[in-house]
PDB file of N, H, CA, C and O in Angstrom:
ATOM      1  N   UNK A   1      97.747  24.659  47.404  1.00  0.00           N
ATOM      2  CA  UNK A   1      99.177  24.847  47.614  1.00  0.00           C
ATOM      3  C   UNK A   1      99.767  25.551  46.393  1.00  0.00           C
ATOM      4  O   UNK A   1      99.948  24.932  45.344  1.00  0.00           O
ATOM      5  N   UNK A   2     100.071  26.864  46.531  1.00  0.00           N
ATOM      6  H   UNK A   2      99.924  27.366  47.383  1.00  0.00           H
ATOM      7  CA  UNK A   2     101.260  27.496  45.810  1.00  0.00           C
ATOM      8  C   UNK A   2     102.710  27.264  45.920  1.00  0.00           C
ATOM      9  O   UNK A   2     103.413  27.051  46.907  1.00  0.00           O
ATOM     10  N   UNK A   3     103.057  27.381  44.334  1.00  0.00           N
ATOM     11  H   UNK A   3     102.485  27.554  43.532  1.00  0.00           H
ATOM     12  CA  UNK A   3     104.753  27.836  44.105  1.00  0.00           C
ATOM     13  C   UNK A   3     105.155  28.970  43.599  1.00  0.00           C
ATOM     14  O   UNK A   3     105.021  29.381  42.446  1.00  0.00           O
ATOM     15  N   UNK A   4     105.571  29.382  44.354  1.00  0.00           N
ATOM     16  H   UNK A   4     105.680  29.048  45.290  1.00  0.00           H
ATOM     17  CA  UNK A   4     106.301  30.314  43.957  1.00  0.00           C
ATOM     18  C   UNK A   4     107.603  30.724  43.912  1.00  0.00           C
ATOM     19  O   UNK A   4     108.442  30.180  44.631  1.00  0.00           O
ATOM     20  N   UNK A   5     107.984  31.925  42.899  1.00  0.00           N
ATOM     21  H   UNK A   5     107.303  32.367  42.315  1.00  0.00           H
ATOM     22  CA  UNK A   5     109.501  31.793  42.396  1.00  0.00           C
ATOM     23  C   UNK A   5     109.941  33.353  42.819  1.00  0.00           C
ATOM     24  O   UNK A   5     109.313  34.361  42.496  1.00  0.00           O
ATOM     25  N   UNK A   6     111.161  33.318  43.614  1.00  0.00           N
ATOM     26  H   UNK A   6     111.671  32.499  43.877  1.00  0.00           H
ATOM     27  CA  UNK A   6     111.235  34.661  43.778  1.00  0.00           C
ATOM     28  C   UNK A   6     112.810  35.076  43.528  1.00  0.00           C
ATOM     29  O   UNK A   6     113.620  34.800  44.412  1.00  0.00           O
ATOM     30  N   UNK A   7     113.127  35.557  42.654  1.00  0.00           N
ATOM     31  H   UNK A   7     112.469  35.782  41.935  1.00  0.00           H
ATOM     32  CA  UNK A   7     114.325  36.172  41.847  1.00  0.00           C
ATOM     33  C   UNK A   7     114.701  37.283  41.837  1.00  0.00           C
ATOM     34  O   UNK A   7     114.164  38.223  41.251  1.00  0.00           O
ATOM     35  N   UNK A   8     116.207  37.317  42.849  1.00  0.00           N
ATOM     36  H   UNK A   8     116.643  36.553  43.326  1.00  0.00           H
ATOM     37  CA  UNK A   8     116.807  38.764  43.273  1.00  0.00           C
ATOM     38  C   UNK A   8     117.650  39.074  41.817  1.00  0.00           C
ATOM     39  O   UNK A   8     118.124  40.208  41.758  1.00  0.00           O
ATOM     40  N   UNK A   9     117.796  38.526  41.087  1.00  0.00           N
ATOM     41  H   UNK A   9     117.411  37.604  41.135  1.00  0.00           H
ATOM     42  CA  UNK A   9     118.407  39.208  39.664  1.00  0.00           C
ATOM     43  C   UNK A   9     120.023  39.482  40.014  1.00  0.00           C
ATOM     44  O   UNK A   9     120.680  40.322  39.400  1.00  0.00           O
ATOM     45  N   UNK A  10     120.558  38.666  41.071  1.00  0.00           N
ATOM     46  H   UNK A  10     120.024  37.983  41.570  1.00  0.00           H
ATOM     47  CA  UNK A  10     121.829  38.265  41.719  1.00  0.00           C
ATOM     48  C   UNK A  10     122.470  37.232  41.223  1.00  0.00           C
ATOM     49  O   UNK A  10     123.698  37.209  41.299  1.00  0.00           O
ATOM     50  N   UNK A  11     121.951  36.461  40.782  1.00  0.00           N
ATOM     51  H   UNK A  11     120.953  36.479  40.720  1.00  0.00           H
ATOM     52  CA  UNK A  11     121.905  34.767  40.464  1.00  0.00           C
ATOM     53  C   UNK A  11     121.078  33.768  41.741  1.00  0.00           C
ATOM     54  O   UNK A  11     121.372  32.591  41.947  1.00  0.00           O
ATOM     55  N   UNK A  12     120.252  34.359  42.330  1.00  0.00           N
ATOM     56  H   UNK A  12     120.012  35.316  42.162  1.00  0.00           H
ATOM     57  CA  UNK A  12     119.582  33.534  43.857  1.00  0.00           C
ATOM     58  C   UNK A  12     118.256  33.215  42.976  1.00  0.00           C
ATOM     59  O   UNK A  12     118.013  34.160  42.226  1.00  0.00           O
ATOM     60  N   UNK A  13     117.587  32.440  42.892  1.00  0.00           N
ATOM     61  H   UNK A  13     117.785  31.673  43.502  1.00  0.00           H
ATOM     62  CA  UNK A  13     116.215  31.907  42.449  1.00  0.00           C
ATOM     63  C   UNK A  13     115.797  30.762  43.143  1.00  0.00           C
ATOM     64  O   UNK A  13     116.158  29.597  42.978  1.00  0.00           O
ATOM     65  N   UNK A  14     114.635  31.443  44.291  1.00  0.00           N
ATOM     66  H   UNK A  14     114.342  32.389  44.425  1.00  0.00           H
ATOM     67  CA  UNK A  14     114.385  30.440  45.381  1.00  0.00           C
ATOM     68  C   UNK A  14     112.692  29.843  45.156  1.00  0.00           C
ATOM     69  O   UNK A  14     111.754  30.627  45.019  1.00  0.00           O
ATOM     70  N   UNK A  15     112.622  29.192  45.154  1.00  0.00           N
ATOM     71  H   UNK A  15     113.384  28.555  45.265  1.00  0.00           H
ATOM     72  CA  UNK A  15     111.214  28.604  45.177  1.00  0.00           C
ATOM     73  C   UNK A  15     110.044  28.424  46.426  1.00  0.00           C
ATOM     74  O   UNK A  15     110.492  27.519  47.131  1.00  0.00           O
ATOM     75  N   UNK A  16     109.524  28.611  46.656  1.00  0.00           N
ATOM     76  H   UNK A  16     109.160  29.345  46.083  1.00  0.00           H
ATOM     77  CA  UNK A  16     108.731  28.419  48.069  1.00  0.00           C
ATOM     78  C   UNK A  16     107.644  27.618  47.999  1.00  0.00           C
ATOM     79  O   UNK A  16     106.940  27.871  47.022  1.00  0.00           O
ATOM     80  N   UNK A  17     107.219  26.650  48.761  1.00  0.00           N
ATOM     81  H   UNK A  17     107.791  26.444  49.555  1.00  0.00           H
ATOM     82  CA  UNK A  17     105.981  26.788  48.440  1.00  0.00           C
ATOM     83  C   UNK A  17     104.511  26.955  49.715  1.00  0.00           C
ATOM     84  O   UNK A  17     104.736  26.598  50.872  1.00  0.00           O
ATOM     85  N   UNK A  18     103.236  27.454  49.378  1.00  0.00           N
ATOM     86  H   UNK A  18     103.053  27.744  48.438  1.00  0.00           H
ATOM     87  CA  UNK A  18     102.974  28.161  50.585  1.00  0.00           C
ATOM     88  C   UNK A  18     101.406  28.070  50.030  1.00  0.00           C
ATOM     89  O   UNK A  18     101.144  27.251  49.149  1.00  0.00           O
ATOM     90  N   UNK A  19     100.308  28.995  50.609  1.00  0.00           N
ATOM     91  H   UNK A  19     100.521  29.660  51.325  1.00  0.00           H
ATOM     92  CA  UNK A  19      99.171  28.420  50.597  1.00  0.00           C
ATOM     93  C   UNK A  19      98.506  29.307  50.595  1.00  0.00           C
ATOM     94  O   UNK A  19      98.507  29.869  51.690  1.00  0.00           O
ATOM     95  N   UNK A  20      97.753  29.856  49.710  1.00  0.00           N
ATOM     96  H   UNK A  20      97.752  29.400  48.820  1.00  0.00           H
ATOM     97  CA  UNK A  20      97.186  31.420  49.744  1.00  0.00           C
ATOM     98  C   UNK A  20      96.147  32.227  50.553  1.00  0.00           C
ATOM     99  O   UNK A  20      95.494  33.238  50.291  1.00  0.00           O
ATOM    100  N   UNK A  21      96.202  31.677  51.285  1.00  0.00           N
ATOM    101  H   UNK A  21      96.732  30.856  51.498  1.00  0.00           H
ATOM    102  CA  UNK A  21      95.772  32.573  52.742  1.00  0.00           C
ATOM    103  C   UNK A  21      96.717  33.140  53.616  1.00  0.00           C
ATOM    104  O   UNK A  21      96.460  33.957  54.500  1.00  0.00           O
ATOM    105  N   UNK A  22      98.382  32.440  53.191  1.00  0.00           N
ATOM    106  H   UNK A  22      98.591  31.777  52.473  1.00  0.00           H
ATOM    107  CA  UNK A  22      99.054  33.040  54.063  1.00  0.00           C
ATOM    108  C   UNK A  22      99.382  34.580  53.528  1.00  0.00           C
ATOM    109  O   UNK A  22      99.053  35.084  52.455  1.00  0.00           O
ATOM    110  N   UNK A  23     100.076  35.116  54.533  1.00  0.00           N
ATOM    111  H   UNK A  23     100.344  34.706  55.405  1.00  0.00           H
ATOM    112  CA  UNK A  23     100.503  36.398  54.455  1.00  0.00           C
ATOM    113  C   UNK A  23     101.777  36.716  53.669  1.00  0.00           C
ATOM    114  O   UNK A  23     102.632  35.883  53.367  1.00  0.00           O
ATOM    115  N   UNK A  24     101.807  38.272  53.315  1.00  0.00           N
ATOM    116  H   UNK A  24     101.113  38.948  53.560  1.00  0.00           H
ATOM    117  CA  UNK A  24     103.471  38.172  52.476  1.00  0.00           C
ATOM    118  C   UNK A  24     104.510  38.446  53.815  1.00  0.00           C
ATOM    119  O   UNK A  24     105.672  38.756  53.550  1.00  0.00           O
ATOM    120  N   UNK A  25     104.253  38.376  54.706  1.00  0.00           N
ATOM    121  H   UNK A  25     103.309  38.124  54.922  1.00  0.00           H
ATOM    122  CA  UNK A  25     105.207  37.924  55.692  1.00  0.00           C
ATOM    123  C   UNK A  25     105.419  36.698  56.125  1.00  0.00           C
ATOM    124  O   UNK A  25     106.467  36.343  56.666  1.00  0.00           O
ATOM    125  N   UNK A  26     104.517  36.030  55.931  1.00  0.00           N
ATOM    126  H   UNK A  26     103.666  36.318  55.492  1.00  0.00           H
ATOM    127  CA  UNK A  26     104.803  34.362  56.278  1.00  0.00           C
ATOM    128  C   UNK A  26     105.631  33.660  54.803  1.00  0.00           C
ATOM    129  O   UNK A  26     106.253  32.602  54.700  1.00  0.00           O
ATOM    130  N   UNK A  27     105.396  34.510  53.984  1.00  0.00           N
ATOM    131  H   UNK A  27     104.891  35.369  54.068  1.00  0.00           H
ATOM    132  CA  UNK A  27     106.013  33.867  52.690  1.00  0.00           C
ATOM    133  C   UNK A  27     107.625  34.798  52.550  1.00  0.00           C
ATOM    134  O   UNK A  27     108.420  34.552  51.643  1.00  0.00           O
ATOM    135  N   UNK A  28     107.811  35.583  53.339  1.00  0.00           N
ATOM    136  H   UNK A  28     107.165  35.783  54.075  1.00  0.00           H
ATOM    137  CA  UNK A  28     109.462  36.565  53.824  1.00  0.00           C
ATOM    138  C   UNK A  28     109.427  35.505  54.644  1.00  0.00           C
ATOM    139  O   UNK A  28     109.265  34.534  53.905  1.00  0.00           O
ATOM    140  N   UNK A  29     109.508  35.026  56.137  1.00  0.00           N
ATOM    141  H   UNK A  29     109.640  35.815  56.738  1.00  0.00           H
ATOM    142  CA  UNK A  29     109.864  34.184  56.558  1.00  0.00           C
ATOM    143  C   UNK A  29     110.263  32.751  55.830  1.00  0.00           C
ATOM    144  O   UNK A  29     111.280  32.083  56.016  1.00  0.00           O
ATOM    145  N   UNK A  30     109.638  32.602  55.333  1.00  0.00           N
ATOM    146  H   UNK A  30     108.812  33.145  55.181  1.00  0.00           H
ATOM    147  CA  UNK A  30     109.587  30.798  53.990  1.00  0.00           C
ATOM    148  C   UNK A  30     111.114  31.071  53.284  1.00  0.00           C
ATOM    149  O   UNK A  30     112.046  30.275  53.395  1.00  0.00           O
ATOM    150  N   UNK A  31     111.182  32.377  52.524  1.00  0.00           N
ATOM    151  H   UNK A  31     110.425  33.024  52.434  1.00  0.00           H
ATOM    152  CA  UNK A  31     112.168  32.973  52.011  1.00  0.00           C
ATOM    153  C   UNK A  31     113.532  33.005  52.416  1.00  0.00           C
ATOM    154  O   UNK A  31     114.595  32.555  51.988  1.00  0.00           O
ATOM    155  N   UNK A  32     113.186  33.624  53.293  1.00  0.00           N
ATOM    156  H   UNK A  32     112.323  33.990  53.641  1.00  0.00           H
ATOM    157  CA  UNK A  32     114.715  33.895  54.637  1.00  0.00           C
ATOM    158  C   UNK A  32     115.008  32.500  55.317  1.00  0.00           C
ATOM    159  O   UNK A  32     116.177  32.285  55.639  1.00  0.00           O
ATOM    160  N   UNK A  33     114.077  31.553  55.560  1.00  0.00           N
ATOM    161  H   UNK A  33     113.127  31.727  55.298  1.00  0.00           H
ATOM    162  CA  UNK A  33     114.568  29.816  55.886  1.00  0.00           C
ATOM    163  C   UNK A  33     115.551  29.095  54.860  1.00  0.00           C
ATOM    164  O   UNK A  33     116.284  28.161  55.185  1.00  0.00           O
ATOM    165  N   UNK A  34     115.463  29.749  53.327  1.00  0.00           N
ATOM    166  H   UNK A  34     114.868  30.508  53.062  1.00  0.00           H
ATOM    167  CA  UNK A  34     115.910  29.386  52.293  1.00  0.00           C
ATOM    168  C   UNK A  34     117.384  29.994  52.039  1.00  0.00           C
ATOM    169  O   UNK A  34     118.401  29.428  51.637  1.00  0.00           O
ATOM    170  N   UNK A  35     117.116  31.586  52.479  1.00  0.00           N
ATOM    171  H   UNK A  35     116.291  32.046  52.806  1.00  0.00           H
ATOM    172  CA  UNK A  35     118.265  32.086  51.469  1.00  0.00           C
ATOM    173  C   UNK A  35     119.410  32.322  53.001  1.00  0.00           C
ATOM    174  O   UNK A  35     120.631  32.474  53.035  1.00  0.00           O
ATOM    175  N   UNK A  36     118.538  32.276  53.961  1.00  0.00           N
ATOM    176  H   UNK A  36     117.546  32.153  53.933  1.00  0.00           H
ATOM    177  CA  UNK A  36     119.259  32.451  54.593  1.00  0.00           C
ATOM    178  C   UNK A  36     119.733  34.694  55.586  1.00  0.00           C
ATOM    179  O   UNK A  36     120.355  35.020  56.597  1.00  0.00           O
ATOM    180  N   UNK A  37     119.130  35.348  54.715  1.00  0.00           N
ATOM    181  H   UNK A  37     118.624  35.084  53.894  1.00  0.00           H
ATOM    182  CA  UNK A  37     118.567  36.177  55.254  1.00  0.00           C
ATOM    183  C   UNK A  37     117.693  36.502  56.691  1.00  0.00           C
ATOM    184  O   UNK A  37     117.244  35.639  57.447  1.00  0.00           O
ATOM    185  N   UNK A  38     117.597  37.698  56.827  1.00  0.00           N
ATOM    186  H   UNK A  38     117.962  38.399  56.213  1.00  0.00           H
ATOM    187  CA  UNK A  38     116.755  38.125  57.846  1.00  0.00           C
ATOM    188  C   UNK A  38     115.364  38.429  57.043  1.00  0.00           C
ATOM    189  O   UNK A  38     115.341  38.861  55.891  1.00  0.00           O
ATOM    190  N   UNK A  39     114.146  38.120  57.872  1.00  0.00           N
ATOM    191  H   UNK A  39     114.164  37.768  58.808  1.00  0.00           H
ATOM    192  CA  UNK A  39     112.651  38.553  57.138  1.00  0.00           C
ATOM    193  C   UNK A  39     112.579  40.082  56.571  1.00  0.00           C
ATOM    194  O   UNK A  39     112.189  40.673  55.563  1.00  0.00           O
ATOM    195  N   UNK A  40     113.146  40.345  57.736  1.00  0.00           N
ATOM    196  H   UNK A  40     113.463  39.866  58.554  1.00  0.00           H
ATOM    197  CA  UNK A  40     112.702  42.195  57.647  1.00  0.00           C
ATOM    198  C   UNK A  40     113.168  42.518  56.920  1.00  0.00           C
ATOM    199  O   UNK A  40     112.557  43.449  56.395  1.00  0.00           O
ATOM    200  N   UNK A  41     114.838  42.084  56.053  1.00  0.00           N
ATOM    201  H   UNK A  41     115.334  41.328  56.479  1.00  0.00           H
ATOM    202  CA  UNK A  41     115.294  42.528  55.031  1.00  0.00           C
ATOM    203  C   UNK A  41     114.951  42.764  53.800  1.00  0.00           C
ATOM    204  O   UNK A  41     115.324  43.507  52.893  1.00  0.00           O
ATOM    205  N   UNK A  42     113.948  41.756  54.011  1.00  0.00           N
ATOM    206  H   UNK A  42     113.645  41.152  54.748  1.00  0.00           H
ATOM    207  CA  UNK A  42     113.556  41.340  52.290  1.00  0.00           C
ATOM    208  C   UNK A  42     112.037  42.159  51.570  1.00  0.00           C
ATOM    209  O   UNK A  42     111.076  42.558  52.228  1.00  0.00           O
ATOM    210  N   UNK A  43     112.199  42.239  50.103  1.00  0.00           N
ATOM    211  H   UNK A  43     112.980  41.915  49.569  1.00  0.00           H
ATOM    212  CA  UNK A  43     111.296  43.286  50.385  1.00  0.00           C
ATOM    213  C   UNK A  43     110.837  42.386  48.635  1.00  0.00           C
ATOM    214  O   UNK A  43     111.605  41.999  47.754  1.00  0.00           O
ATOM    215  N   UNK A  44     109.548  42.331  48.695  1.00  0.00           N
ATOM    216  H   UNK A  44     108.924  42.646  49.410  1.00  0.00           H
ATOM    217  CA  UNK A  44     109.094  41.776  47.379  1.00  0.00           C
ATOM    218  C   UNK A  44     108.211  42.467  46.564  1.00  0.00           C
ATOM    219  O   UNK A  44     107.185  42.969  47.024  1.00  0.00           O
ATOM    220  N   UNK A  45     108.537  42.542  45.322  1.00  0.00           N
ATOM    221  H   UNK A  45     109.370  42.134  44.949  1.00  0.00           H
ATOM    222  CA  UNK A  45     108.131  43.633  44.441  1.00  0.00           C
ATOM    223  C   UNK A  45     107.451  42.546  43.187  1.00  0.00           C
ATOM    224  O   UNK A  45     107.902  41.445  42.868  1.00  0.00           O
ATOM    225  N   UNK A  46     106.191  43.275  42.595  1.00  0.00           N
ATOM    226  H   UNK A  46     105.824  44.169  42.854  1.00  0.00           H
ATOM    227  CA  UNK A  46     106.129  42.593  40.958  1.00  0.00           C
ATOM    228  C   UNK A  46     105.880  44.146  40.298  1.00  0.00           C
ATOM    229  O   UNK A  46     104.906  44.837  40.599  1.00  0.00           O
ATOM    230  N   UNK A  47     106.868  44.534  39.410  1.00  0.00           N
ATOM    231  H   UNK A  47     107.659  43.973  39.166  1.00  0.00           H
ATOM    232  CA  UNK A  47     106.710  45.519  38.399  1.00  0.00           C
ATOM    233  C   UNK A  47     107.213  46.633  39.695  1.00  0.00           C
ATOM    234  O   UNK A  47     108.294  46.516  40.271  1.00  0.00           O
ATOM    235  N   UNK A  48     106.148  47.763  40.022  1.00  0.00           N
ATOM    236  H   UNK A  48     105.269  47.858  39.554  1.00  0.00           H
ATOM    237  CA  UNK A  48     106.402  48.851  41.038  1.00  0.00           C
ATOM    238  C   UNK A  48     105.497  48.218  42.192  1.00  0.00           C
ATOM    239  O   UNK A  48     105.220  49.095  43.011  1.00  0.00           O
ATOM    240  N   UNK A  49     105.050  47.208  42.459  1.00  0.00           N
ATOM    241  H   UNK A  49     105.275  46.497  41.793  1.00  0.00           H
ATOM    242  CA  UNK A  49     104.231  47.536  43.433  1.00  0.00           C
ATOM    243  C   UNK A  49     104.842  46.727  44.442  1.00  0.00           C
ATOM    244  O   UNK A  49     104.979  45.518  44.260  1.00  0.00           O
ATOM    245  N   UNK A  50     105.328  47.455  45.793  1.00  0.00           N
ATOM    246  H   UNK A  50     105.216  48.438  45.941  1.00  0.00           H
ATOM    247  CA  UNK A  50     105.729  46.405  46.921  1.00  0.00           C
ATOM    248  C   UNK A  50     104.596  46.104  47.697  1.00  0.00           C
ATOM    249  O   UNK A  50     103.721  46.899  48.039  1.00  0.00           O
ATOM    250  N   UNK A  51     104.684  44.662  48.006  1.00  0.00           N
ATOM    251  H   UNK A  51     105.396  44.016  47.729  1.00  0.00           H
ATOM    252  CA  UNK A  51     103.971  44.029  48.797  1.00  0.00           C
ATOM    253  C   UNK A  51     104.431  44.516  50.235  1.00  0.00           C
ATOM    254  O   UNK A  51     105.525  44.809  50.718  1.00  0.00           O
ATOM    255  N   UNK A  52     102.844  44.471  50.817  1.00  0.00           N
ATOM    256  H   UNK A  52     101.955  44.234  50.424  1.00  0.00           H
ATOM    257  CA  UNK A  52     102.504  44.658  52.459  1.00  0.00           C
ATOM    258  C   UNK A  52     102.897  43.488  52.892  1.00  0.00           C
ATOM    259  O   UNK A  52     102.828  42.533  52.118  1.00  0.00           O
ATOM    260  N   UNK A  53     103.465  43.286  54.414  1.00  0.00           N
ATOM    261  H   UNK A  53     103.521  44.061  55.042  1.00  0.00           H
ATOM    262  CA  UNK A  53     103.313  42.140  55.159  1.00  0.00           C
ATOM    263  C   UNK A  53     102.205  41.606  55.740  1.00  0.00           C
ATOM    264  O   UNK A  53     102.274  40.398  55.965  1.00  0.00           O
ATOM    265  N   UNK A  54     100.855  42.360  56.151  1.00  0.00           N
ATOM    266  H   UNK A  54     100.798  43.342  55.968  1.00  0.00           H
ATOM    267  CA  UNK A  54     100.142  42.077  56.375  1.00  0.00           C
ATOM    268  C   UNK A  54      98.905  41.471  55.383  1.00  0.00           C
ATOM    269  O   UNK A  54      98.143  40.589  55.778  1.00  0.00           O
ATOM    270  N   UNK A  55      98.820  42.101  53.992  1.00  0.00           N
ATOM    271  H   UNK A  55      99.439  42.818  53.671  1.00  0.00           H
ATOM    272  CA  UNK A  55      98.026  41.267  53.212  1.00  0.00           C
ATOM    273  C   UNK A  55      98.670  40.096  53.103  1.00  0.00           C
ATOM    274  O   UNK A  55      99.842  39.886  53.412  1.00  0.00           O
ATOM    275  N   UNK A  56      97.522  38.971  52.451  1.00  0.00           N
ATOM    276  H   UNK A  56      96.569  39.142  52.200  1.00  0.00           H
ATOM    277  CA  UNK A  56      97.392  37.886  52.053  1.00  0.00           C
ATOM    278  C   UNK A  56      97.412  38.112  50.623  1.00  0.00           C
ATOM    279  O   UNK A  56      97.161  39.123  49.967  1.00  0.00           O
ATOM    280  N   UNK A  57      97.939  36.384  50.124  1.00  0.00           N
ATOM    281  H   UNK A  57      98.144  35.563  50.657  1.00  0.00           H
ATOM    282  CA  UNK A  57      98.351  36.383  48.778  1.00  0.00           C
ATOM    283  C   UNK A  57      97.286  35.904  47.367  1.00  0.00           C
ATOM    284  O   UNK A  57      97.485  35.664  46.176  1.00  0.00           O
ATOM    285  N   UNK A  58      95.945  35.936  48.390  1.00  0.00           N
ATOM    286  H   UNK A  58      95.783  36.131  49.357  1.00  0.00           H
ATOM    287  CA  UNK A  58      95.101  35.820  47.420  1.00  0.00           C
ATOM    288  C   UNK A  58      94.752  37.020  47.510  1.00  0.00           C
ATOM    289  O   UNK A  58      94.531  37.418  46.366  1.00  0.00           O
ATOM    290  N   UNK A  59      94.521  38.091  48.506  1.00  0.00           N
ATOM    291  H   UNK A  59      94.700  37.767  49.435  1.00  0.00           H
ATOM    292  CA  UNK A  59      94.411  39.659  48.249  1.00  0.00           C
ATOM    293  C   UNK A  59      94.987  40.138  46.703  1.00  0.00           C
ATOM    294  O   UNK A  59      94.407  40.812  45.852  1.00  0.00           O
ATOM    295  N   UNK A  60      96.603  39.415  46.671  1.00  0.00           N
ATOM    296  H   UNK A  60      97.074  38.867  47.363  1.00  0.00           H
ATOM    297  CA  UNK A  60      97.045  40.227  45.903  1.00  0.00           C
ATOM    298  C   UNK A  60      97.026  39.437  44.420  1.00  0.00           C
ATOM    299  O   UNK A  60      97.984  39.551  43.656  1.00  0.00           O
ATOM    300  N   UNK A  61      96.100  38.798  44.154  1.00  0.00           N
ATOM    301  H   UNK A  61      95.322  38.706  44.774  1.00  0.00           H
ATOM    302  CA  UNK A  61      96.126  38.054  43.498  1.00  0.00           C
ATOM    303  C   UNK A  61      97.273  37.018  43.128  1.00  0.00           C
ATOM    304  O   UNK A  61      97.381  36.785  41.924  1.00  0.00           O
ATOM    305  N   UNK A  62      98.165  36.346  44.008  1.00  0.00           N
ATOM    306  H   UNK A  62      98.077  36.535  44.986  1.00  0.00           H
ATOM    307  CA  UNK A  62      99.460  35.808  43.349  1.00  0.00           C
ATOM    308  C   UNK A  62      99.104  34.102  43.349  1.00  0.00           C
ATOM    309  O   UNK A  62      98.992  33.423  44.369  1.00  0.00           O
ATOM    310  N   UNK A  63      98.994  33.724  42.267  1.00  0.00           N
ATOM    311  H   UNK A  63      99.085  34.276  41.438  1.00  0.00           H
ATOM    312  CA  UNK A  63      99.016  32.572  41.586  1.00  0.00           C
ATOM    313  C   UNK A  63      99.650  31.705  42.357  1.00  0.00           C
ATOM    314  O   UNK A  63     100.167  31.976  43.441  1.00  0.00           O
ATOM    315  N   UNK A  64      99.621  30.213  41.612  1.00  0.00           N
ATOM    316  H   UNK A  64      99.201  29.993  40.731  1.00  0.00           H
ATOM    317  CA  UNK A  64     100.605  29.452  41.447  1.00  0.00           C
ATOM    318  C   UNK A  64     101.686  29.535  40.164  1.00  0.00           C
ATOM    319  O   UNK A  64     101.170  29.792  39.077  1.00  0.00           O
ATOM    320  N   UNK A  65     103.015  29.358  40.192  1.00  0.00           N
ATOM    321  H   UNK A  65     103.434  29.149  41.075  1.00  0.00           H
ATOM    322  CA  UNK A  65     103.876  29.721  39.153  1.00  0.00           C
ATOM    323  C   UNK A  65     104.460  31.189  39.293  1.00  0.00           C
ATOM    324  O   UNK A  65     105.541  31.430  38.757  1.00  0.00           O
ATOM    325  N   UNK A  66     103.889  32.028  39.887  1.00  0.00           N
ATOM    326  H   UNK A  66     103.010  31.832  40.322  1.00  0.00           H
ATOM    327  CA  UNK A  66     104.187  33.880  39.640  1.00  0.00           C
ATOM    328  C   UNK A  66     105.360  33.544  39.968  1.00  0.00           C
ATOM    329  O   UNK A  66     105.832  32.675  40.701  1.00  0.00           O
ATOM    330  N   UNK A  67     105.908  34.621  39.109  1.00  0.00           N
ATOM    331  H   UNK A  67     105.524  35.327  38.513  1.00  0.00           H
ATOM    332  CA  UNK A  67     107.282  35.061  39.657  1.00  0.00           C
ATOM    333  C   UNK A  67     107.616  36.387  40.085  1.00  0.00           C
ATOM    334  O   UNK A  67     107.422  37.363  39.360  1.00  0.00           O
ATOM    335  N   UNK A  68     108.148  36.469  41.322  1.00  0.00           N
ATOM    336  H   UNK A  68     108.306  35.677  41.911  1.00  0.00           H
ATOM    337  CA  UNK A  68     108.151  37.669  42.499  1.00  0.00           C
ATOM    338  C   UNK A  68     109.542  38.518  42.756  1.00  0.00           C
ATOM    339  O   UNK A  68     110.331  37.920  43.488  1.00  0.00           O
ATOM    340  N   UNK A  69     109.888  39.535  42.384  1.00  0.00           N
ATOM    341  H   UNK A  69     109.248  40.021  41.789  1.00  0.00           H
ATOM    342  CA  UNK A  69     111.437  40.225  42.797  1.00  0.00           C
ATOM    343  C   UNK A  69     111.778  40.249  43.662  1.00  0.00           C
ATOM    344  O   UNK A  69     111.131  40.662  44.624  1.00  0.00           O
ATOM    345  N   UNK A  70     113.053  39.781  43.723  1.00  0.00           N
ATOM    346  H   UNK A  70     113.579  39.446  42.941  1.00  0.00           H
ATOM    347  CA  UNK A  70     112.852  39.714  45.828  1.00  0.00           C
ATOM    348  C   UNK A  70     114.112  40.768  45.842  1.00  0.00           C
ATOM    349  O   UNK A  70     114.923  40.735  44.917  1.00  0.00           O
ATOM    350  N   UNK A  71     114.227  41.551  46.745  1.00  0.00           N
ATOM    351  H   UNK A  71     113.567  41.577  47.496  1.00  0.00           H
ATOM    352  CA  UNK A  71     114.979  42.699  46.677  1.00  0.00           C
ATOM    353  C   UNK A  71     115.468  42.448  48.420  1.00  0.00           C
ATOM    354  O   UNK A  71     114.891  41.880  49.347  1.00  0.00           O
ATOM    355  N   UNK A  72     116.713  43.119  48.333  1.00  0.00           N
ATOM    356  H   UNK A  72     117.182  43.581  47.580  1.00  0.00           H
ATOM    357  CA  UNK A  72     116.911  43.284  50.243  1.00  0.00           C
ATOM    358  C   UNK A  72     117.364  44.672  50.809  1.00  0.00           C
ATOM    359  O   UNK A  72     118.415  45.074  50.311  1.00  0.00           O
ATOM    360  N   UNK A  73     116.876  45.363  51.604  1.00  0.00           N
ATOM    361  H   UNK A  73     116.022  45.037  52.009  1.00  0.00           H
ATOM    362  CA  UNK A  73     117.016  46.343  51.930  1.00  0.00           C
ATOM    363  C   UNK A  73     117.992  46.788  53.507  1.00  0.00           C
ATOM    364  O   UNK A  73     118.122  47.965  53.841  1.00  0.00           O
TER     365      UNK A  73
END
């Protein structure tokens, strides 16, 4: 079981927590239960690289603890 922290740099800092086989769309859905958003809106970045919905989060190597940009488009 992962936590993760995902910070729109708005003042929103949401926590999730989720299980690393899931997908970065199942972890946009987790997200959007929280903030209250739509999935499709949301778009998660670390540094330049946006995450796919279809990989998984041990693909992308994401920890427990990472912290993730969450951006909305």
């Amino acid at each position: 079981m992962l936590e993760i922290t995902c910070n729109d740099r708005l003042g929103k800092k949401v926590r999730v927590k989720c299980n690393d086989d899931d997908t970065i769309g199942d972890l946009k859905k987790l997200i959007a239960a929280q903030t209250g958003t739509r999935a499709d809106k949301i778009v998660l970045k670390k540094w330049y690289t946006i995450f796919k919905d279809h990989v998984t989060l041990a693909d992308y190597e994401i920890h427990d603890g990472m912290n993730l940009e969450l951006y909305y488009q």
